[in-house]
C-alpha positions in Angstrom: -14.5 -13.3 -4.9 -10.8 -12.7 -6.3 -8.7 -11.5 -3.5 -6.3 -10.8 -5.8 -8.4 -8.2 -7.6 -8.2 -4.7 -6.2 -11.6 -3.3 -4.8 -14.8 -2.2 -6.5 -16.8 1.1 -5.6 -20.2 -0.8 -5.5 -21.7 2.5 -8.4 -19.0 1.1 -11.1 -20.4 -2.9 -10.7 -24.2 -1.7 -10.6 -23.5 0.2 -13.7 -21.4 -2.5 -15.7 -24.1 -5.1 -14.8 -26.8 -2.4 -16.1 -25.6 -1.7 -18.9 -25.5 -6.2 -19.7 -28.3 -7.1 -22.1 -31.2 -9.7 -20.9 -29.6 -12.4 -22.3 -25.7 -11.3 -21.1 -27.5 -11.1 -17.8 -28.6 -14.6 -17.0 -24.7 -16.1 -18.1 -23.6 -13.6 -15.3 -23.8 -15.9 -12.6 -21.5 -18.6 -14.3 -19.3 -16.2 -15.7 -18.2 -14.8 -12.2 -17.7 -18.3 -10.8 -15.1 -19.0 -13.9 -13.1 -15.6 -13.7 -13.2 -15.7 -10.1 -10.7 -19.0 -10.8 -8.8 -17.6 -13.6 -4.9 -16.1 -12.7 -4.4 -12.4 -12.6 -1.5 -10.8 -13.9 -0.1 -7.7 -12.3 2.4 -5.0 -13.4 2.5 -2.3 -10.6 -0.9 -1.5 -9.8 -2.7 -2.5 -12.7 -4.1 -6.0 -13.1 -5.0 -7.8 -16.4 -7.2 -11.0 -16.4 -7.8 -12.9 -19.3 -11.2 -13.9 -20.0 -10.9 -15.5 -23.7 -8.5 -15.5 -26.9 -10.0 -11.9 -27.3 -10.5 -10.6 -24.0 -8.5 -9.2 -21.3 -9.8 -7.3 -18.8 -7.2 -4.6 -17.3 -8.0 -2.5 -14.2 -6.2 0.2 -13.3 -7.3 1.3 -9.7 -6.8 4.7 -8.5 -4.3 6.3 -5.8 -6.4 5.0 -2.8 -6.5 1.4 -4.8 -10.1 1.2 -5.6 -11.3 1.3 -9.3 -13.9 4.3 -8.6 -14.3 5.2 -12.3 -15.6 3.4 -15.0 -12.8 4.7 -17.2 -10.6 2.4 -15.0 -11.9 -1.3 -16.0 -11.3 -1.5 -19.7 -11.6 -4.7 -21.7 -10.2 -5.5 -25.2 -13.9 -7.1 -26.7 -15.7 -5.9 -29.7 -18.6 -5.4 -27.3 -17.1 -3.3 -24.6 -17.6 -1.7 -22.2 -21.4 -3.9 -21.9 -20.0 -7.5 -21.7 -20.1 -9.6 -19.7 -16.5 -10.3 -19.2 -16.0 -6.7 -18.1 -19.6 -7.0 -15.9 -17.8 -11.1 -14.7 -14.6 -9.2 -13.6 -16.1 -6.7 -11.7 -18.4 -8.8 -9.8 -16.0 -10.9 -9.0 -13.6 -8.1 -7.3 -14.3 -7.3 -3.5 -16.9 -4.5 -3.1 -15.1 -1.3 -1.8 -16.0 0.6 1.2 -16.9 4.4 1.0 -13.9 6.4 1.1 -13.4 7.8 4.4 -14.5 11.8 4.6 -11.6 14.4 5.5 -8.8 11.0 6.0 -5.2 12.5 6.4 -2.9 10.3 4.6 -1.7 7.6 7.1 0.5 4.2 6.0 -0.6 2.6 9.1 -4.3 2.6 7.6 -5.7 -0.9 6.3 -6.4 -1.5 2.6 -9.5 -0.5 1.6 -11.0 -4.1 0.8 -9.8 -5.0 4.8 -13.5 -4.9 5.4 -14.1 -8.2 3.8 -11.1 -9.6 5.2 -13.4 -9.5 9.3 -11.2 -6.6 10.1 -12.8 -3.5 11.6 -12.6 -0.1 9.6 -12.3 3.3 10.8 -15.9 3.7 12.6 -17.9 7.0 12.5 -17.6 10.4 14.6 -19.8 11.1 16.7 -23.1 13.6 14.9 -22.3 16.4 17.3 -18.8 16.9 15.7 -17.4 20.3 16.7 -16.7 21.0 13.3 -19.6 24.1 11.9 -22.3 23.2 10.4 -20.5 23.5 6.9 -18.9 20.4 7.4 -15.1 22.8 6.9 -14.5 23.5 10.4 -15.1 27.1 9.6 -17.7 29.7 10.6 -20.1 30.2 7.9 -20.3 33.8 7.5 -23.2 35.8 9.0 -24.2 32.9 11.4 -25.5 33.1 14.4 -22.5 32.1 17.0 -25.0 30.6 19.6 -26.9 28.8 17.1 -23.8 27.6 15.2 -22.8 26.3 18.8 -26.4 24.6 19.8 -27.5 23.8 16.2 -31.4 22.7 16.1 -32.2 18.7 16.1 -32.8 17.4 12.4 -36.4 17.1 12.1 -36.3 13.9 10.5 -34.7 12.8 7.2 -35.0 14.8 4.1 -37.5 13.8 0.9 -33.9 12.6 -0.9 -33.3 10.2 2.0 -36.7 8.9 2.0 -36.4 8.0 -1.3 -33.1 6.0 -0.7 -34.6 4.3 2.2 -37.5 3.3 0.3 -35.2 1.9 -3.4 -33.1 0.3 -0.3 -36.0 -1.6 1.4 -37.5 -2.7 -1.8 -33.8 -4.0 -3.1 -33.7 -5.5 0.3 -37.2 -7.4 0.1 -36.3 -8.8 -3.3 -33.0 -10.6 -2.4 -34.6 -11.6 1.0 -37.8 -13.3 -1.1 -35.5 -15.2 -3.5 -32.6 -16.3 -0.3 -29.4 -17.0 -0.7 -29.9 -19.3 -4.3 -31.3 -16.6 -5.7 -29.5 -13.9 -4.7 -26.4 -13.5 -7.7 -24.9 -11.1 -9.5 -28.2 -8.9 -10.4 -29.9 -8.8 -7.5 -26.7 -8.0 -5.8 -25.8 -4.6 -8.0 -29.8 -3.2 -7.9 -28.7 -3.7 -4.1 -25.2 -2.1 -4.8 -27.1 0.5 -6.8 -29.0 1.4 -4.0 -26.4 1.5 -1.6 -24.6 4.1 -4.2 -27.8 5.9 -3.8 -28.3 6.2 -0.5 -24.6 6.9 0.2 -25.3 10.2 -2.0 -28.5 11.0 0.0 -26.4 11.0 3.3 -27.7 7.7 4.6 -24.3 6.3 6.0 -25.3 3.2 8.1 -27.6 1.9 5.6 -24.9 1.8 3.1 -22.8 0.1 5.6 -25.3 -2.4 6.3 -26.0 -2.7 2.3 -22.6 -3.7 1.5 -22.2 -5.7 4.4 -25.2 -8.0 3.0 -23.7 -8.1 -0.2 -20.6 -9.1 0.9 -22.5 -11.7 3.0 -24.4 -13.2 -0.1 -21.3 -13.2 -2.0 -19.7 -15.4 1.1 -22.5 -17.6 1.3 -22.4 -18.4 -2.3 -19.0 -19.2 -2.6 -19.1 -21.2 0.5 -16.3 -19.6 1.9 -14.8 -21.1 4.9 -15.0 -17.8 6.8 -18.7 -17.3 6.1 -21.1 -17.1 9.0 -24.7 -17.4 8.7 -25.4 -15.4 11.9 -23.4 -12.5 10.2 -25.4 -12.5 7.3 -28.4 -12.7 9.2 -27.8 -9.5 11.3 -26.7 -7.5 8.3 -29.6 -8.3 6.6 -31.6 -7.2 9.6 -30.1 -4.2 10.3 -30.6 -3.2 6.8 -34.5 -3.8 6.7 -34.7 -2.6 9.9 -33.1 1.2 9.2 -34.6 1.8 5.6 -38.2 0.7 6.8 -37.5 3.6 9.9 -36.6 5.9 7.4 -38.6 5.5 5.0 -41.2 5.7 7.2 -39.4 9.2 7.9 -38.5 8.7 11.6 -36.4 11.1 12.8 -33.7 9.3 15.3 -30.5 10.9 14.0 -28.6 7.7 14.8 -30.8 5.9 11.8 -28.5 8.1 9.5 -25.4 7.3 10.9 -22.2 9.3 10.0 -19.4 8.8 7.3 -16.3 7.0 8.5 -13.9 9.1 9.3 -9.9 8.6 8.8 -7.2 9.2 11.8 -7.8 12.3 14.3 -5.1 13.9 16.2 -4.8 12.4 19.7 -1.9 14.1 21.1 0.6 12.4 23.7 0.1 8.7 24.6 1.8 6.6 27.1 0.7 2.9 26.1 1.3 -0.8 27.5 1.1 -4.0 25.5 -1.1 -6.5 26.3 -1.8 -9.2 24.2 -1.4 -9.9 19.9 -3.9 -11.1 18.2 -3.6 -13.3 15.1 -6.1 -12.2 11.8 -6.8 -14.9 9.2 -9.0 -13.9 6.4 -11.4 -16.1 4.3 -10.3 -13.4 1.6 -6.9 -14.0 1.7 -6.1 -11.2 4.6 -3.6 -12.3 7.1 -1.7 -10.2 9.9 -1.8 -9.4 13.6 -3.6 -7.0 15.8 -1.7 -5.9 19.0 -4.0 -4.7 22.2 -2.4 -1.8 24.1 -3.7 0.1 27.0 -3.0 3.4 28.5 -2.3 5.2 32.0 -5.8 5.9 31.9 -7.5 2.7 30.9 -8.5 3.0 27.2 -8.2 0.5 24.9 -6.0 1.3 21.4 -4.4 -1.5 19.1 -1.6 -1.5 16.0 -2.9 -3.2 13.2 -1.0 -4.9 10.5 -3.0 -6.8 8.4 -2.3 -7.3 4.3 -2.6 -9.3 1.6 -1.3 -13.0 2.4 -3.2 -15.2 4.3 -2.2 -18.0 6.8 1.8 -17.1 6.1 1.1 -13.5 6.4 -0.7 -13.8 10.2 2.2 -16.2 11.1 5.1 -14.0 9.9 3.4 -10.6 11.3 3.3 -11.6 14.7 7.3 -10.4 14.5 6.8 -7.9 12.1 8.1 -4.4 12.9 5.5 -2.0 13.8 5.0 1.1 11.7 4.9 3.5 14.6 7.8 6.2 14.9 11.5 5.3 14.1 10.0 1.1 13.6 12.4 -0.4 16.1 10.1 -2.4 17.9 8.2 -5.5 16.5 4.9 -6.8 17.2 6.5 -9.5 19.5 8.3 -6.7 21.5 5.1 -3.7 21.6 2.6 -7.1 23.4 5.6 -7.1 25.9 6.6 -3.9 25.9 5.1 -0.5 25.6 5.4 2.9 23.7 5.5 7.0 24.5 4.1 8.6 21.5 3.8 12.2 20.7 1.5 13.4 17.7 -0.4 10.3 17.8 -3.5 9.8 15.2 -6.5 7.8 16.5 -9.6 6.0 14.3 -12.7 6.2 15.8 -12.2 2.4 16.8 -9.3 2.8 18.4 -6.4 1.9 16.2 -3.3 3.8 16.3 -2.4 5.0 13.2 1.2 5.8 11.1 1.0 9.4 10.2 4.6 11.1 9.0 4.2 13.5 11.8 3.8 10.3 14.8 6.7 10.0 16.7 7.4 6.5 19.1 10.4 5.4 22.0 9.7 2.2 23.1 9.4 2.0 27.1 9.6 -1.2 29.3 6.7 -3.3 29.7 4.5 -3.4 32.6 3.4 -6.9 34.0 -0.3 -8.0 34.3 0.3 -7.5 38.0 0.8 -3.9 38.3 -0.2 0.1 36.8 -3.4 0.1 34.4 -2.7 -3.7 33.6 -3.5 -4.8 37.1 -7.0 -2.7 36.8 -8.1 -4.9 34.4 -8.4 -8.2 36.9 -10.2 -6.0 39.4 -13.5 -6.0 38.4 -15.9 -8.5 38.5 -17.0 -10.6 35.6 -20.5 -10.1 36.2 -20.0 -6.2 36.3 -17.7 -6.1 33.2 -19.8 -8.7 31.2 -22.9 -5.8 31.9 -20.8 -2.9 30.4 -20.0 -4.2 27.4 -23.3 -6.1 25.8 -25.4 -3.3 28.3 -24.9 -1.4 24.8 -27.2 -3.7 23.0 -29.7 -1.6 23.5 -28.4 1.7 22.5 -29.7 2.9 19.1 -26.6 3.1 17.3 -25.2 -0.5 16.8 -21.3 0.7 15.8 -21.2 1.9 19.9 -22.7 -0.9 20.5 -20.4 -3.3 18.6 -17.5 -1.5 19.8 -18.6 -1.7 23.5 -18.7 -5.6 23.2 -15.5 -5.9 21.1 -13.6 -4.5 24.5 -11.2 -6.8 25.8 -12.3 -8.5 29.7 -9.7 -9.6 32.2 -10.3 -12.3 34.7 -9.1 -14.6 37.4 -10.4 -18.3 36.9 -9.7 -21.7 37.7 -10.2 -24.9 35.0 -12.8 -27.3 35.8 -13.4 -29.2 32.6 -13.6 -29.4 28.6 -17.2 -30.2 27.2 -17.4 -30.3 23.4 -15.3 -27.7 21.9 -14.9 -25.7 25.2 -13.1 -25.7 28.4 -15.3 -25.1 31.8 -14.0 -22.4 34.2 -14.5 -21.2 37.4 -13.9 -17.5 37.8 -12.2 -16.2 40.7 -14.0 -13.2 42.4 -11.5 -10.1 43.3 -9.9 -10.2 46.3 -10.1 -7.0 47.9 -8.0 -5.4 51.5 -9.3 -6.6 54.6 -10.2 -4.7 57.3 -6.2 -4.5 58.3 -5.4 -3.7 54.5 -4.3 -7.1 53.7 -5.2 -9.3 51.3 -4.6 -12.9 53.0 -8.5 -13.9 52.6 -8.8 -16.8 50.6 -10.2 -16.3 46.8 -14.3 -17.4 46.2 -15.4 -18.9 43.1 -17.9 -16.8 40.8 -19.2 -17.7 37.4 -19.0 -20.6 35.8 -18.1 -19.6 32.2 -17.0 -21.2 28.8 -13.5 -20.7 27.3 -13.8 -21.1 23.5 -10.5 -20.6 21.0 -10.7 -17.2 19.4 -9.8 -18.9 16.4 -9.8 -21.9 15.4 -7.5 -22.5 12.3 -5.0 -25.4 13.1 -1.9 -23.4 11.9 -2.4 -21.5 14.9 -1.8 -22.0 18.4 -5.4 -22.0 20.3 -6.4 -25.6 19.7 -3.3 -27.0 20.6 -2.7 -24.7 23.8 -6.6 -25.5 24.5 -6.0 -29.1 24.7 -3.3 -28.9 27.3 -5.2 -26.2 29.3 -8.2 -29.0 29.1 -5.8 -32.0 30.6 -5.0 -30.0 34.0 -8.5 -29.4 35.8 -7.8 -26.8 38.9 -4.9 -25.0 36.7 -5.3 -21.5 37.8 -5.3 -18.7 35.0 -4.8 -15.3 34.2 -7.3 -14.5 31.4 -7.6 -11.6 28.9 -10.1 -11.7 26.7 -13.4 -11.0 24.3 -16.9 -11.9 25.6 -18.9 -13.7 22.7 -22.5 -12.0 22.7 -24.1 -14.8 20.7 -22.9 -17.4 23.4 -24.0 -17.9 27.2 -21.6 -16.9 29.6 -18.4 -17.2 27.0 -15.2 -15.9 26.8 -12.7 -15.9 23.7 -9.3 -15.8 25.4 -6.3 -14.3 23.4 -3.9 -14.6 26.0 -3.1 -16.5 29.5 -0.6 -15.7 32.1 -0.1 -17.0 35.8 -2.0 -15.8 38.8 -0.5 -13.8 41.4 -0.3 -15.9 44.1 1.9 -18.1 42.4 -0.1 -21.5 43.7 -1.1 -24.3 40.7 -0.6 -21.4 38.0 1.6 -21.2 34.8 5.5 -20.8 34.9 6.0 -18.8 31.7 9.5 -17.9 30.6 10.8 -14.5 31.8 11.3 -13.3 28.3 7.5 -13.9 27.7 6.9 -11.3 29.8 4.0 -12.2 32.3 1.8 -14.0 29.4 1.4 -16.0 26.5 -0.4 -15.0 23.2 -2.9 -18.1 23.1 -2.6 -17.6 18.8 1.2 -17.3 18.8 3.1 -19.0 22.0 2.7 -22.8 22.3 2.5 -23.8 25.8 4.5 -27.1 27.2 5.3 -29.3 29.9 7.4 -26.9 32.2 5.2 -24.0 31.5 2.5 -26.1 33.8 3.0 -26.7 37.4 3.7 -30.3 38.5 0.5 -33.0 38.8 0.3 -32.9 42.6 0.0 -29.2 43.3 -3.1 -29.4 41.5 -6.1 -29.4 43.7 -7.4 -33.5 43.4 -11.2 -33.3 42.7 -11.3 -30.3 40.6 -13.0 -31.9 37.7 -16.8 -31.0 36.9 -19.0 -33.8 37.4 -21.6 -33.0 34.5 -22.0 -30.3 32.2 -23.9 -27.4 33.2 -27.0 -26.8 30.8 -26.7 -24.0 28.0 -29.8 -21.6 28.7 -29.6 -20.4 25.4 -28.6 -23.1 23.3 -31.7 -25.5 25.2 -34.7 -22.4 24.6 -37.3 -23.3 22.7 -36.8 -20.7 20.6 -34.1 -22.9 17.8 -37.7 -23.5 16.5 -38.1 -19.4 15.2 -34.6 -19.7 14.9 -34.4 -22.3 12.5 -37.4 -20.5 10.7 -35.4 -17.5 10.1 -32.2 -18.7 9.4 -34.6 -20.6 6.5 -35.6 -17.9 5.2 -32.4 -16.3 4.1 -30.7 -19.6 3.3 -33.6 -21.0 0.7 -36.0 -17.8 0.4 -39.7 -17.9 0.3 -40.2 -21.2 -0.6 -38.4 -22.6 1.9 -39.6 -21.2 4.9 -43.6 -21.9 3.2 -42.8 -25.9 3.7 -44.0 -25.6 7.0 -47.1 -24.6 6.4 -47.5 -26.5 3.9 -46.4 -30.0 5.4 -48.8 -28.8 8.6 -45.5 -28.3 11.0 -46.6 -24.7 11.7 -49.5 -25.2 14.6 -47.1 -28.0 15.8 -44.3 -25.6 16.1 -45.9 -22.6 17.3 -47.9 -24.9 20.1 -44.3 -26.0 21.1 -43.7 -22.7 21.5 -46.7 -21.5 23.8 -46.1 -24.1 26.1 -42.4 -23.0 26.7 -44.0 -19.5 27.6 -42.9 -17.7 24.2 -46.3 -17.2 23.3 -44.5 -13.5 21.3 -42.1 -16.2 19.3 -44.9 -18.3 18.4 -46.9 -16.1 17.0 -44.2 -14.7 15.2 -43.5 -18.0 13.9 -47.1 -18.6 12.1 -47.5 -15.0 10.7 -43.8 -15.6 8.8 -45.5 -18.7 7.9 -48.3 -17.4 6.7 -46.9 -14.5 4.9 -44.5 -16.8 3.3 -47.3 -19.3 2.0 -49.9 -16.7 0.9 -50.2 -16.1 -3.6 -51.9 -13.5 -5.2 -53.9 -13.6 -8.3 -53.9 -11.6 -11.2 -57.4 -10.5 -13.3 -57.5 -13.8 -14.6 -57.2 -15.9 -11.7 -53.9 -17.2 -12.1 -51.4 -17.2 -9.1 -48.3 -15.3 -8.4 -45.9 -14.3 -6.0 -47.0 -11.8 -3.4 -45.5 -8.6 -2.8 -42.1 -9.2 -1.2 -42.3 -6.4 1.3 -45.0 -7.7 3.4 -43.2 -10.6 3.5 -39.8 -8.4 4.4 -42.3 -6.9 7.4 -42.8 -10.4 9.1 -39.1 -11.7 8.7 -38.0 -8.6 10.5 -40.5 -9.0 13.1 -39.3 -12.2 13.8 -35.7 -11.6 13.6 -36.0 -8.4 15.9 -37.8 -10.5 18.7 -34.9 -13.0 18.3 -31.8 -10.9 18.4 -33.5 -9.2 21.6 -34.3 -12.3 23.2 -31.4 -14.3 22.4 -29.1 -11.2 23.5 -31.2 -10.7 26.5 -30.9 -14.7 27.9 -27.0 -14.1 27.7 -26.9 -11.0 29.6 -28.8 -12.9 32.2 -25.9 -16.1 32.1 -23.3 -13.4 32.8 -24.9 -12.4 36.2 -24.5 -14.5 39.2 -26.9 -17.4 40.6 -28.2 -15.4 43.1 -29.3 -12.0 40.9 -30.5 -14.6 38.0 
């Protein structure tokens, strides 16, 4: 993918690569890899690549900066618009997300190709909007104003939405037969294609999840730094798993999802900074993300992520926001805080830029006191169970939001292990029985501190590695629980303990904290050697419940699946590794996972014939029906063995 391309509606690169003859088709593949590599010239919005001594592709995106129309990608070939440099061009741009329904305009919104970038879009409203049944807002006249106000549950999904589902699971079965080697360029439109479809029959979270596993594919093919297999895997789930409801016609509303939805009105807000957050695309997105809270405890964040990479996340972490008169920086708002009247909200939380949004900056309130201090007086174990508790609701985007939450926490450093730090939380200390608080602190969970990020032109390794050298350093912790890890926290930012005792000594003009991604930590930020507790260190590390399961063995067969396609994940029963595998399984007690394991197998192994005898592939979709078996089980079991590392010893 060409970051520097502008975004796609996924109907205009279904139709180019339609329109391709057989043979145009199968060059496809190498075409996209060599324009993906070629420079692209802009002049204002327009971009122009140049393809051959004939052929220049020009694409002229729209106000919102997609190219919606096929009108707007033009090339200057004899065999235009079906060839393949036009078809190469457009595959190669990022796929575009829906456009949001009933957005008002708002400069603080991200660009529309942000989605590929790992940054979260405006999520959905809620089905039971107040808004009539029209869709306007408006009474529709001659309606009944009690049923208008308790409207009647769908019945299920319409004949039209069936038929989406149905085009979307088959697409879906294809690309997961052939995996990831086989999943290019036309595979990827009929999927695109369908997503257009079922976008058109109302089916919002499939198309989500469509494009999402395009994207994913495209990721994986490229071998994009940023990719992540697990990503791909869950998209790919989630897909399978919603069009096979639906086109089985079930009728949970949440299986249709909603569209996204631009910035609502959210009045009057009084908001405190908490932390930044660095964003570093594998897309060439780059920015920060700054956490804010308000008097009454919910989470918002200011987003300013663009074009620009590593040198665009380093010089946004000063950047001023775009909220109100712009007189405070990103720097300032994490320290600081904001009154704002007129305020527009996303469904996810991010504050948005409207012309109408007014914002005076206010002092900033230290971890230690108003709604800040709230957030260190909850248990772990208790916070840990209200964000991934949503698991299990029927509508992942609550779900995903739930876990994406930021956690604050007490702990004390015990060790590094691989690429972790050990850490022992401390409980909160509540009044005695004389309302004071004099009662020594007791350790809680022993959790893993993992960088939120990684990239070495940022601050968490280095930070990490000096947290790592002082075992019984006392910290204050803010940050996001990993749900595919056991008992593991991502910190984005650090700050001293109350008590003052063998904690940090930050700067006053840091305000309480540093932002793990941005502030370096060094030698008189620590306290000295022998106010450390001596013996702190962890004698062995603990073992990983999840990572030690049995279950890498279905796992391993999953992830297969996708990575190399049917073929791969028939070697094992072929080589005769499948009863070995599925015994191992049994005797670990995961007697479901086992047979799990031999029917994907099996259902991977098993040829038809035709009415002469000769062999062929099966039909994809029963094959489809046992990989989603399998990766249901998984998910649920994996998710459930972390819920149960995030509870203490003695409720295990």
């Amino acid at each position: 993918m060409n970051a520097e391309l502008p975004p796609v509606a996924p109907e205009v690169v279904a139709a180019a690569v339609e329109h391709l003859t057989s043979r145009l088709r199968k060059k496809l593949d190498a075409a996209i890899d060599t324009y993906t590599s070629l420079p692209v010239t802009a002049d204002g919005t327009v971009r122009r690549v140049r393809c051959g001594e004939d052929a220049e592709v020009t694409l002229s995106p729209g106000p919102s900066g997609t190219v919606t129309d096929d009108d707007q990608a033009r090339c200057s070939c004899l065999l235009a618009p079906r060839c393949l440099h036009r078809a190469g061009v457009l595959s190669a741009a990022p796929v575009a997300d829906a456009v949001p329904e009933a957005a008002p305009e708002d400069p603080g919104a991200l660009p529309s190709g942000a989605a590929e970038a790992g940054v979260p879009q405006a999520g959905e409203p809620q089905s039971g909007s107040p808004e009539g049944a029209s869709g306007t807002g408006q009474d529709v006249p001659g309606a009944d104003p009690a049923v208008a106000a308790h409207p009647e549950p769908p019945a299920g999904p319409t004949a039209a939405q069936v038929a989406a589902a149905t085009g979307l699971w088959a697409a879906a079965s294809a690309v997961l037969a052939t995996g990831v080697p086989g999943a290019g360029a036309v595979p990827q439109a009929e999927l695109l294609r369908a997503a257009h479809t079922a976008r058109l029959a109302g089916l919002h979270r499939c198309e989500a999840a469509a494009l999402r596993v395009v994207r994913g594919l495209r990721a994986a093919r490229a071998r994009h730094d940023g990719h992540r297999l697990a990503d791909l895997l869950a998209s790919l789930r989630e897909l399978l798993l919603t069009s096979n409801l639906l086109a089985a016609s079930d009728p949970e509303p949440a299986l249709i999802g909603t569209a996204r939805r631009g910035y609502s009105p959210g009045g009057s807000l009084r908001v405190h900074g908490v932390c930044r957050e660095p964003v570093i695309s594998a897309t060439g997105y780059g920015g920060v993300v700054t956490h804010v809270l308000s008097e009454d405890g919910r989470w918002f964040s200011v987003a300013d992520v663009r074009p620009g990479g590593t040198a665009r996340a380093r010089g946004a972490a000063t950047a001023t926001v775009a909220l109100g008169s712009g007189s405070v920086d990103h720097a300032q708002l994490s320290r600081g805080g904001l009154l704002i009247s007129g305020a527009t909200i996303s469904p996810d939380g991010r504050l948005g830029a409207g012309k109408g949004v007014r914002a005076t900056p206010l002092a900033g309130l230290s971890w230690t006191s108003g709604p800040l201090a709230a957030l260190f007086s909850r248990p772990l174990a208790e916070a840990a169970s209200a964000r991934l508790g949503g698991a299990a609701s029927t509508d992942p985007e609550l779900a995903g939001r739930a876990a994406e939450e930021l956690v604050g926490c007490d702990v004390v450093v015990v060790g590094a292990a691989e690429d972790h730090l050990l850490a022992r939380e401390l409980t909160p200390r509540g009044p005695d029985a004389d309302g004071s608080t004099d009662e020594p602190r007791a350790e809680g969970l022993l959790i893993r501190l993992v960088p939120a990020n990684g990239h070495p032109e940022l601050g968490h390794a280095v930070n990490f590695r000096k947290l790592a050298a002082r075992p019984g350093l006392r910290l204050r912790v803010v940050g996001r629980l990993d749900p595919e890890r056991a008992a593991t926290l991502r910190p984005l930012a650090v700050g001293p303990v109350p008590d003052g005792t063998a904690t940090l000594r930050l700067p006053p003009e840091w305000g309480g904290h540093a932002d793990l991604g941005y502030d370096r930590l060094e030698g008189a930020h620590f306290p000295p050697a022998d106010e450390l507790p001596s013996g702190a260190g962890l004698s062995e590390a603990p073992v990983d419940p999840v990572a030690e399961a049995p279950l890498w063995r279905l796992r391993r067969l999953v992830e297969v699946s996708v990575t190399g396609g049917r073929r791969a994940a028939a070697e094992p029963a072929r080589a005769g590794d499948r009863a070995s595998g599925a015994a191992a399984l049994r005797r670990s007690g995961f007697r479901t996972a086992a047979a799990l394991a031999e029917s994907l197998a099996a259902e991977a192994d098993r040829r038809d014939r035709d009415v002469f005898g000769r062999t062929r592939e099966a039909d994809p979709e029963g094959y489809a029906r046992a990989w989603l078996a399998a990766a249901v089980y998984l998910s649920g079991t994996e998710r459930a063995l972390v819920e149960a590392t995030w509870q203490p010893p003695a409720a295990a």
